[in-house]
KOLLUMRO-418810 format. One record per atom (N, C-alpha, C): atom name; x, y, z; residue number from 1. Coordinates in steps of 0.1 Angstrom, whole numbers. Layout:
% KOLLUMRO-418810
> at:x:y:z:i
> CA:X:Y:Z:NUM
...
This chain:
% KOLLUMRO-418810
> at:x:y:z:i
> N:-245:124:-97:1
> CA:-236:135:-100:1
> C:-221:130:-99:1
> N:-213:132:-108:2
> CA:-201:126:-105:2
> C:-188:136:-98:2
> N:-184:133:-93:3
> CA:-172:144:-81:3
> C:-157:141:-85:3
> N:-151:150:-85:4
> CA:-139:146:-90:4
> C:-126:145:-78:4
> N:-116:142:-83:5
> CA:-111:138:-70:5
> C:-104:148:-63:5
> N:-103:162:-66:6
> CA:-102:169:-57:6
> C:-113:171:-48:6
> N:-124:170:-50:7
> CA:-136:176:-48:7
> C:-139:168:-32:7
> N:-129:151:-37:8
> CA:-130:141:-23:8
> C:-115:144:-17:8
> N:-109:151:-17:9
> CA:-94:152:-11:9
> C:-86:144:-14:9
> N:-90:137:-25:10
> CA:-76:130:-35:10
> C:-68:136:-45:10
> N:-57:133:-45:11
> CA:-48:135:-58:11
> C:-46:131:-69:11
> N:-52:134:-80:12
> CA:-53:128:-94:12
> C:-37:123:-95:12
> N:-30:119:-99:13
> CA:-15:110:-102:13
> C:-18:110:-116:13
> N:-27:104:-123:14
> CA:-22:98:-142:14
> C:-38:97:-140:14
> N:-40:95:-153:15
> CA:-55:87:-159:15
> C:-57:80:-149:15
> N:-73:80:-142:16
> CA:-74:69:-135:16
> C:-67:65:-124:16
> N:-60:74:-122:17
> CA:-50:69:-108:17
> C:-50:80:-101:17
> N:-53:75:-83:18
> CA:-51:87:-76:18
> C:-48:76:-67:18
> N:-46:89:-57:19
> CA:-39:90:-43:19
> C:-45:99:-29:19
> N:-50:91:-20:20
> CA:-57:105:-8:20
> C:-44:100:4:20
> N:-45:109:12:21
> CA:-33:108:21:21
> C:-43:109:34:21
> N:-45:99:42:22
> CA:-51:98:50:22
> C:-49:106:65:22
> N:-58:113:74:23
> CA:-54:119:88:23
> C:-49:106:98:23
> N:-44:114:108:24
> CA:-35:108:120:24
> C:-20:105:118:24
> N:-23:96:109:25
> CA:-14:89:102:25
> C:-3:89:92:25
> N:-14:97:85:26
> CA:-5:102:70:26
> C:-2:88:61:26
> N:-12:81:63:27
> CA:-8:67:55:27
> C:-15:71:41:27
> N:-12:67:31:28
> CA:-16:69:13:28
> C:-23:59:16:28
> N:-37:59:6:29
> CA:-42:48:-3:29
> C:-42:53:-13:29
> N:-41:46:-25:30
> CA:-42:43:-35:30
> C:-53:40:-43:30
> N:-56:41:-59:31
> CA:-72:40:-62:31
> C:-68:36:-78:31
> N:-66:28:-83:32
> CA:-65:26:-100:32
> C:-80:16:-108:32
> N:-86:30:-115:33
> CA:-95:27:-123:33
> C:-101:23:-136:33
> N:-106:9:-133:34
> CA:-103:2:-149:34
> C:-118:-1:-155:34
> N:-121:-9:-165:35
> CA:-136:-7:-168:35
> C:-144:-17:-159:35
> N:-148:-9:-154:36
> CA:-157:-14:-142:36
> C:-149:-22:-134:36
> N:-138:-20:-129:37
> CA:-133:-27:-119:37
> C:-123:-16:-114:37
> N:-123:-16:-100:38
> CA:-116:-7:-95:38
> C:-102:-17:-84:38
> N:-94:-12:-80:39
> CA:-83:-15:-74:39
> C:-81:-4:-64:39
> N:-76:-8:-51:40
> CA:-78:4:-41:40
> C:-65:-5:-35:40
> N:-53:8:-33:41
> CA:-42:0:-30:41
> C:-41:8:-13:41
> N:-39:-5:-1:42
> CA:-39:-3:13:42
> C:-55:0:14:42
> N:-53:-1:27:43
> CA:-72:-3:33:43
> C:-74:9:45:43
> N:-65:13:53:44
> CA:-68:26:66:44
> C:-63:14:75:44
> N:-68:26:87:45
> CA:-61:18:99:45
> C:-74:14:109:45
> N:-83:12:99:46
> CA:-96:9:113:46
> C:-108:5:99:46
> N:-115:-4:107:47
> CA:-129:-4:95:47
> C:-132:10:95:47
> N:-140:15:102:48
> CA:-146:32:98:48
> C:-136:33:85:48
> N:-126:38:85:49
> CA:-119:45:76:49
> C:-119:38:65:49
> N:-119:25:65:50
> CA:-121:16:51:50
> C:-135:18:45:50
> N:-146:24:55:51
> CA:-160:23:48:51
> C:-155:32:42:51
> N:-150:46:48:52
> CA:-152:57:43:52
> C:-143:60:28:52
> N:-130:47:32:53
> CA:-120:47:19:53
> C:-130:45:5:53
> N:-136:36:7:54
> CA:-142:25:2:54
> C:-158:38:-5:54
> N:-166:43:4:55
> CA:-173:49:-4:55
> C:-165:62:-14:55
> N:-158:67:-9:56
> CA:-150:78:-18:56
> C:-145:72:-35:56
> N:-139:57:-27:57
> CA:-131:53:-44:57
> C:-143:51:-47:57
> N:-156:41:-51:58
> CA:-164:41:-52:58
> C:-174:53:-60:58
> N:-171:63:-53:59
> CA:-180:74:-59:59
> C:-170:76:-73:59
> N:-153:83:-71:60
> CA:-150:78:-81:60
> C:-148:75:-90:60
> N:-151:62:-89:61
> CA:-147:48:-102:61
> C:-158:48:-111:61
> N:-173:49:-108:62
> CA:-185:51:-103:62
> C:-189:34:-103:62
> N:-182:28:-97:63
> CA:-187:16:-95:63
> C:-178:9:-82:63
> N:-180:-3:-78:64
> CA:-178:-9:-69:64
> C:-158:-13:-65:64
> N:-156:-10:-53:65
> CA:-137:-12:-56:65
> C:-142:-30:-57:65
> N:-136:-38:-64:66
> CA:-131:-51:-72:66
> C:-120:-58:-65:66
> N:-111:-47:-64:67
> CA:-97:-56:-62:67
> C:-92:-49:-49:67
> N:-84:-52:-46:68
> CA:-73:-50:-32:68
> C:-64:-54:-27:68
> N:-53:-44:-30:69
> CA:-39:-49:-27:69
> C:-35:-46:-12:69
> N:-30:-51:-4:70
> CA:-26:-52:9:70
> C:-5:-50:8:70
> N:4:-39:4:71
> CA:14:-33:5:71
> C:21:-43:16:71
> N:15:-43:27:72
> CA:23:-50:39:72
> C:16:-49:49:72
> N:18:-57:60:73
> CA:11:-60:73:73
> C:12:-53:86:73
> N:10:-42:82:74
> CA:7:-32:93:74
> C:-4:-21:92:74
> N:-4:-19:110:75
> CA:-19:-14:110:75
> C:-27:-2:102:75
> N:-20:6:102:76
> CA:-20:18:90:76
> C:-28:15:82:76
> N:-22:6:72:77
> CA:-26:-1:58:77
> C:-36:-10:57:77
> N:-39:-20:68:78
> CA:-47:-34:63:78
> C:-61:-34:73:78
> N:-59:-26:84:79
> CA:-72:-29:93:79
> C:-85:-24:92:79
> N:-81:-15:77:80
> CA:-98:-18:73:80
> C:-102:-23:62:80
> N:-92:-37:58:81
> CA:-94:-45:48:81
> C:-110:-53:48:81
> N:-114:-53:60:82
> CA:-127:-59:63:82
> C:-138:-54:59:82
> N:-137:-38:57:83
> CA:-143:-31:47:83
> C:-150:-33:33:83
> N:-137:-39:26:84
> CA:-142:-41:9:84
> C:-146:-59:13:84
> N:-155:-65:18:85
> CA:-162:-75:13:85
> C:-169:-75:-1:85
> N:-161:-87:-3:86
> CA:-166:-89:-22:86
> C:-156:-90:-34:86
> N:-143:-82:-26:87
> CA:-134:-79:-30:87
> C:-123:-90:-33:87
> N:-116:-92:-41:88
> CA:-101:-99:-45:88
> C:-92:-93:-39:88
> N:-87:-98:-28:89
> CA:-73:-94:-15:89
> C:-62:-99:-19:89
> N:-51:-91:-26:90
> CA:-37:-98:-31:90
> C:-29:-94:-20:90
> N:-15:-98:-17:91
> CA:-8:-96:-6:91
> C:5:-101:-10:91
> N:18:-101:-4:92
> CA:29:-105:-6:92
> C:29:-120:1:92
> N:36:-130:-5:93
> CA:34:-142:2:93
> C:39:-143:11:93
> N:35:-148:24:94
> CA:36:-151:36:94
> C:28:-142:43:94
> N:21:-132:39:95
> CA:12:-126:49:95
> C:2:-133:53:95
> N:-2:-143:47:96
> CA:-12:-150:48:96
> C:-14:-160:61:96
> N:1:-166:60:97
> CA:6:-176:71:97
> C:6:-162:83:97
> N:17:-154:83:98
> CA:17:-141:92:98
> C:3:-140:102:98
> N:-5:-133:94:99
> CA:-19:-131:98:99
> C:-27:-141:104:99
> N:-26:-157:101:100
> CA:-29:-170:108:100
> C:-24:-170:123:100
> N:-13:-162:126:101
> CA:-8:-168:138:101
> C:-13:-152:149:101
> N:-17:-164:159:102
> CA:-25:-153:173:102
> C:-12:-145:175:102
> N:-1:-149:177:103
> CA:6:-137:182:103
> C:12:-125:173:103
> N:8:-127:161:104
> CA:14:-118:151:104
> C:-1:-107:153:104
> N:-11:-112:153:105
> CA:-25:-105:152:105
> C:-24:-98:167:105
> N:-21:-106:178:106
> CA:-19:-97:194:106
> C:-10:-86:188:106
> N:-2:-87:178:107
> CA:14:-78:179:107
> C:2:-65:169:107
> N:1:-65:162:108
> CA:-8:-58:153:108
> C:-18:-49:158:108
> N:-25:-57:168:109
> CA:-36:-47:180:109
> C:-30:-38:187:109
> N:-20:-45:193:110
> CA:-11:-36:200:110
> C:-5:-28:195:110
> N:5:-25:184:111
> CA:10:-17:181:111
> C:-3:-7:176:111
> N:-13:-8:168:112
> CA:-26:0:170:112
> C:-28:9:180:112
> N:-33:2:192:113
> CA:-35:6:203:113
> C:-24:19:213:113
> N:-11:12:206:114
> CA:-1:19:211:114
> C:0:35:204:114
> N:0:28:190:115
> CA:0:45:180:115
> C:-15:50:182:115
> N:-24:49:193:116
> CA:-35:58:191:116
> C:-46:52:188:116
> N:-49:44:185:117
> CA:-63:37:182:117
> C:-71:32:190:117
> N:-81:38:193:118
> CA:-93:30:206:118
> C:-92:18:206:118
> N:-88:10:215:119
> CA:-86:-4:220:119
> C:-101:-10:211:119
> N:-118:-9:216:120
> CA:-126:-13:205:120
> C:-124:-13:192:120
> N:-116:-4:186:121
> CA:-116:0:172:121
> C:-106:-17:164:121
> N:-93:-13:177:122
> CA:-86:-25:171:122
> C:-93:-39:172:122
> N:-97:-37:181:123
> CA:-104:-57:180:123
> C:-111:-54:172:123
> N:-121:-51:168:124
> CA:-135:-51:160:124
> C:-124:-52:142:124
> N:-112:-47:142:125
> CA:-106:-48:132:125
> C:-95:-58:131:125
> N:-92:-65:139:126
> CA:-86:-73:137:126
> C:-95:-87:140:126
> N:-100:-84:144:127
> CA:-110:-97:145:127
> C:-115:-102:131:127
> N:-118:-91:124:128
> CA:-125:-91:112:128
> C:-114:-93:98:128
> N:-102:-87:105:129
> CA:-91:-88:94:129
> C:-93:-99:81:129
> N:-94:-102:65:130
> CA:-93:-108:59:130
> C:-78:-113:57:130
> N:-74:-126:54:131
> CA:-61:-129:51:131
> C:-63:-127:37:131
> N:-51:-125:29:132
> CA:-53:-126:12:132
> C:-54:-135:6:132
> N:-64:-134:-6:133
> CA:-68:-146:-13:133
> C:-56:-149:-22:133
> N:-51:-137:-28:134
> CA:-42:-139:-39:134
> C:-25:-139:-34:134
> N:-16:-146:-32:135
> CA:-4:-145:-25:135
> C:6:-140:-38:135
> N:14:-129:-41:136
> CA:24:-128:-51:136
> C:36:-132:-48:136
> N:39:-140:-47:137
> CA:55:-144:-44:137
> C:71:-136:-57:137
> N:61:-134:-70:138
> CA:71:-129:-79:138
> C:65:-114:-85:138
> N:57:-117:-91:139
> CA:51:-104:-105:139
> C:40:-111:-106:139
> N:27:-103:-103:140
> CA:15:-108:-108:140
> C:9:-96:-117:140
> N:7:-102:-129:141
> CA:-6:-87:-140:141
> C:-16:-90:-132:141
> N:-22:-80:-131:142
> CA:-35:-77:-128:142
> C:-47:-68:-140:142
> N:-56:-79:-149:143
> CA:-64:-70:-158:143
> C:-72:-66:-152:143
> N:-72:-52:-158:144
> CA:-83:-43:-149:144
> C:-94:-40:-162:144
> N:-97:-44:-171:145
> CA:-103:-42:-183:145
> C:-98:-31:-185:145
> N:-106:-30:-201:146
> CA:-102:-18:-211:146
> C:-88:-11:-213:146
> N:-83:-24:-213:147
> CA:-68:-18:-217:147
> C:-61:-18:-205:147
> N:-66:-13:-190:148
> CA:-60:-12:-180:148
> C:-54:-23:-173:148
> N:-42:-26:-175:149
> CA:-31:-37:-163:149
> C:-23:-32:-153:149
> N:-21:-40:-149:150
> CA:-13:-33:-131:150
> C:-6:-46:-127:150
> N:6:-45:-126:151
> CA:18:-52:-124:151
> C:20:-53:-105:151
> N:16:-63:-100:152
> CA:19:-66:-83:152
> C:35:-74:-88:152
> N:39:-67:-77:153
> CA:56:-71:-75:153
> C:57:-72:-61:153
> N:62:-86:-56:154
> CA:70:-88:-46:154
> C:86:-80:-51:154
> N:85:-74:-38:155
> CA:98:-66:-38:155
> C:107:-66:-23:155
> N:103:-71:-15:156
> CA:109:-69:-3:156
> C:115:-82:-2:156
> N:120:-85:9:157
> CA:119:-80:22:157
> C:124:-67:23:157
> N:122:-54:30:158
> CA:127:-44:36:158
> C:123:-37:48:158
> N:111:-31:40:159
> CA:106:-25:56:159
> C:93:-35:68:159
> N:90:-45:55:160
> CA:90:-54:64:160
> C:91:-70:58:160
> N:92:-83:62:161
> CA:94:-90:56:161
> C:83:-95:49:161
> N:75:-86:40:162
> CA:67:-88:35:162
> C:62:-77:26:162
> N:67:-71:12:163
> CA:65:-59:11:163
> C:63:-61:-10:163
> N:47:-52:-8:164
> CA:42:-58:-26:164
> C:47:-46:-26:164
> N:52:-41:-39:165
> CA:47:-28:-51:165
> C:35:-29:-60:165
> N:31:-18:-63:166
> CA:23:-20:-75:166
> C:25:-7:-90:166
> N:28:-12:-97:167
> CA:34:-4:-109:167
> C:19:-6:-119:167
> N:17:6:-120:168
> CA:7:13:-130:168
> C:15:17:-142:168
> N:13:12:-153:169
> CA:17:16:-168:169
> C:14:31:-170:169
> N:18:34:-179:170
> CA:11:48:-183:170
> C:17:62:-188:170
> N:15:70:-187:171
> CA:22:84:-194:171
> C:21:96:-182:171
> N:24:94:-168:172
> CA:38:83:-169:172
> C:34:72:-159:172
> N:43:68:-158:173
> CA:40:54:-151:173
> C:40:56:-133:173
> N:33:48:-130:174
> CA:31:55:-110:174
> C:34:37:-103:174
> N:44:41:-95:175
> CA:44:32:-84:175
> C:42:32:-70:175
> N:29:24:-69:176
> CA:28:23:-53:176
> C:40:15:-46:176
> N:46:25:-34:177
> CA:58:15:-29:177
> C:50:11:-14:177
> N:40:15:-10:178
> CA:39:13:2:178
> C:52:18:15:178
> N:54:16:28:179
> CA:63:18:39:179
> C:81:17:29:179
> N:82:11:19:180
> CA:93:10:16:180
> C:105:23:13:180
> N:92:34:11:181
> CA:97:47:6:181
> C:88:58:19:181
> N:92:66:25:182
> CA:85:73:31:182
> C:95:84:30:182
> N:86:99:23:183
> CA:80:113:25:183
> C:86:124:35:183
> N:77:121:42:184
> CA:73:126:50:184
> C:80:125:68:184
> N:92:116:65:185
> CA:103:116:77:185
> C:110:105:73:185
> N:118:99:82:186
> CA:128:91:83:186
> C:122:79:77:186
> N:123:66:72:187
> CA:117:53:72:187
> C:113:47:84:187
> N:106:43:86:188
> CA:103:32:99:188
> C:111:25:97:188
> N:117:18:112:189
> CA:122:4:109:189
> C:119:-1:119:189
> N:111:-8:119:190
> CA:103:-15:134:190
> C:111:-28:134:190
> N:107:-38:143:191
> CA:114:-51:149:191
> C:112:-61:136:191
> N:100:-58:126:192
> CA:98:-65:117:192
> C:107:-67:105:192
> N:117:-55:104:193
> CA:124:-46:91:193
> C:133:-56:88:193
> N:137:-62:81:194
> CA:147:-66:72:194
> C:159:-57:65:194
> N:167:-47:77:195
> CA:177:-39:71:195
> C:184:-40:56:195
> N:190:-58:62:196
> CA:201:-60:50:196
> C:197:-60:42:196
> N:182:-64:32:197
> CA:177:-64:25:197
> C:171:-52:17:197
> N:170:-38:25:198
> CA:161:-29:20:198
> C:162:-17:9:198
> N:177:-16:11:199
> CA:186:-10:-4:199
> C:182:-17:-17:199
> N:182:-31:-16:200
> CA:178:-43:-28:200
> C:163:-39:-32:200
> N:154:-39:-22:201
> CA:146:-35:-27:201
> C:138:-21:-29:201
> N:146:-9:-30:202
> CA:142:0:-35:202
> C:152:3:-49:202
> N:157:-10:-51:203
> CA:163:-8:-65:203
> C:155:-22:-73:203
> N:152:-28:-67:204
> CA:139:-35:-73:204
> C:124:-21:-81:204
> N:124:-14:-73:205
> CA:109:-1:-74:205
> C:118:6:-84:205
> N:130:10:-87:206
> CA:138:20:-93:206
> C:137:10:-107:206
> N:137:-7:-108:207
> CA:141:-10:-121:207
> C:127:-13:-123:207
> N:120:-12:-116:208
> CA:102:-14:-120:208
> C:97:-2:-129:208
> N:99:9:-122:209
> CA:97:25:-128:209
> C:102:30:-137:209
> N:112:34:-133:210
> CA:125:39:-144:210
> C:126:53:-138:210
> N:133:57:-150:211
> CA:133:76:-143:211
> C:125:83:-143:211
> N:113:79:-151:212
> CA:103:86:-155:212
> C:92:83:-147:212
> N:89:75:-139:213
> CA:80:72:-132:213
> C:77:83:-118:213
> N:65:84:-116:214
> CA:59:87:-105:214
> C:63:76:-89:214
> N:62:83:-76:215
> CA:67:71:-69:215
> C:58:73:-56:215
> N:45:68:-53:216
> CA:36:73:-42:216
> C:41:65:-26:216
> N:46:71:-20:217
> CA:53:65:-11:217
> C:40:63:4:217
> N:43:53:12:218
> CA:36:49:20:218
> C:27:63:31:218
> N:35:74:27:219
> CA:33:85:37:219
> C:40:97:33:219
> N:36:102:33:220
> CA:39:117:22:220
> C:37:119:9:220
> N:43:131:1:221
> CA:41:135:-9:221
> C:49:125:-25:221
> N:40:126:-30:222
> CA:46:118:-47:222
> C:59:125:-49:222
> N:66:113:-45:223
> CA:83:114:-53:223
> C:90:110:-69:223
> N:98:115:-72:224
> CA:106:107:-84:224
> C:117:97:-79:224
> N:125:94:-93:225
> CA:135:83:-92:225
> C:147:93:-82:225
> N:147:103:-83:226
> CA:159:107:-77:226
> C:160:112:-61:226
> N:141:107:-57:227
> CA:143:110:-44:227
> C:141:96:-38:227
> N:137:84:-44:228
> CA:140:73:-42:228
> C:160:66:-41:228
> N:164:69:-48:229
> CA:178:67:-53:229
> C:185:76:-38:229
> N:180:84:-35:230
> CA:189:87:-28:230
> C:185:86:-13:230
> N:172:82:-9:231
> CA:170:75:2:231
> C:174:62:2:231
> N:172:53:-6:232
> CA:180:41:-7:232
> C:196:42:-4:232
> N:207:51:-10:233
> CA:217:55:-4:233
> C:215:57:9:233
> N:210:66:15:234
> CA:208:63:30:234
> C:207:56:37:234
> N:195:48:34:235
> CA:193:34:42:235
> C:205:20:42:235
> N:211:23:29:236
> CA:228:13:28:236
> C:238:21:41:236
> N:236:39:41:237
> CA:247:39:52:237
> C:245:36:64:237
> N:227:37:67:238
> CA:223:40:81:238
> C:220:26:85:238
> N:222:15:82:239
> CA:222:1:86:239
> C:237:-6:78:239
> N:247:3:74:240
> CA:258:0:72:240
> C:257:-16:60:240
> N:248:-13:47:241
> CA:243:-23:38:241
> C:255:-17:25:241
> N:264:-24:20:242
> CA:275:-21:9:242
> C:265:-26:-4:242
> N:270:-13:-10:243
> CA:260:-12:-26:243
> C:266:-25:-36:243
């Protein structure tokens, strides 16, 4: 029987593209469906929630998620990457090194543990954490068959020194910004944030999109170019960054 994506508490976005806004957290994933291959952009904040990511897009796509983009390296987003086994794991370059080193993965549990996550939940997930196979250091196409491509863009450093977009073509066109753009309150800016840099890159997402694009931000509701443009102005005054 096939279910549509309201029916799973997602948000249709364009053909083939949605969006569910996950509880606790309010973190987005992302879902772009191509012929027989699916792309699921961010993973939850715990295996459980990646099974459950994972059977939803799945139902779906009506086939198995393929690909997987990892936005950036925090716990929200990646800790139920261990979930899609089978899968192609793209990532911004250097998460890879990041994720190698014990104290970046202690820093990751803990901040988990700190925002709420059962202490088991986080080991069992970071233990299992995958590093990414695919590293983008520039612009990577991604074929998704049947006509379907998906553009991975390194675009950061900002909100953290490690930050992909992913730009969906289309009528109209949708970009995943991941933490770079947030909704739903202020931006984070944790110890990891790259201030000087984070104006730059939400004019990197603004020349990726255009005006017409959709803009699915790490946590809240689908913005446009104009509510990008003008948090970006903010972020230049509130870390004193000259345009």
């Amino acid at each position: 029987m096939t279910v549509t994506w309201e029916e799973l508490g997602w948000q249709r976005v364009a053909a083939g593209v949605g969006r569910c806004r996950l509880p606790v957290w309010d973190c987005t994933a992302g879902l772009v469906v191509g012929a027989g291959t699916a792309l699921l952009v961010d993973a939850g904040s715990s295996l459980a929630e990646g099974v459950r990511l994972r059977a939803q897009a799945e139902a779906l796509a009506g086939h198995r998620v393929t690909h997987l983009a990892l936005t950036h390296p925090h716990f929200d987003h990646v800790l139920g990457a261990a979930a899609f086994a089978g899968a192609e794991v793209f990532g911004p370059v250097g998460m890879d090194t990041l994720l190698d080193q014990r104290q970046a993965r202690e820093e990751l549990r803990a901040d988990a543990v700190r925002e709420g996550l059962a202490e088991h939940l986080a080991d069992e997930a970071v233990d299992a954490l995958p590093r990414p196979r695919h590293l983008v250091s520039g612009e990577w196409t991604l074929d998704l068959g049947g006509g379907r491509q998906v553009l991975l863009a390194n675009v950061g450093p900002g909100h953290t020194a490690h930050d992909l977009a992913v730009l969906v073509p289309g009528s109209p066109e949708v970009v995943f910004c991941g933490d770079l753009v947030e909704e739903s309150g202020d931006p984070q800016a944790g110890p990891d944030a790259v201030p000087s840099h984070w104006p730059a890159a939400l004019d990197r997402l603004l020349d990726l999109g255009g005006e017409d694009a959709l803009y699915v931000p790490g946590h809240g509701a689908v913005v446009d170019a104009a509510f990008v443009r003008r948090q970006r102005d903010a972020l230049a005054r509130r870390f004193g960054v000259s345009p």
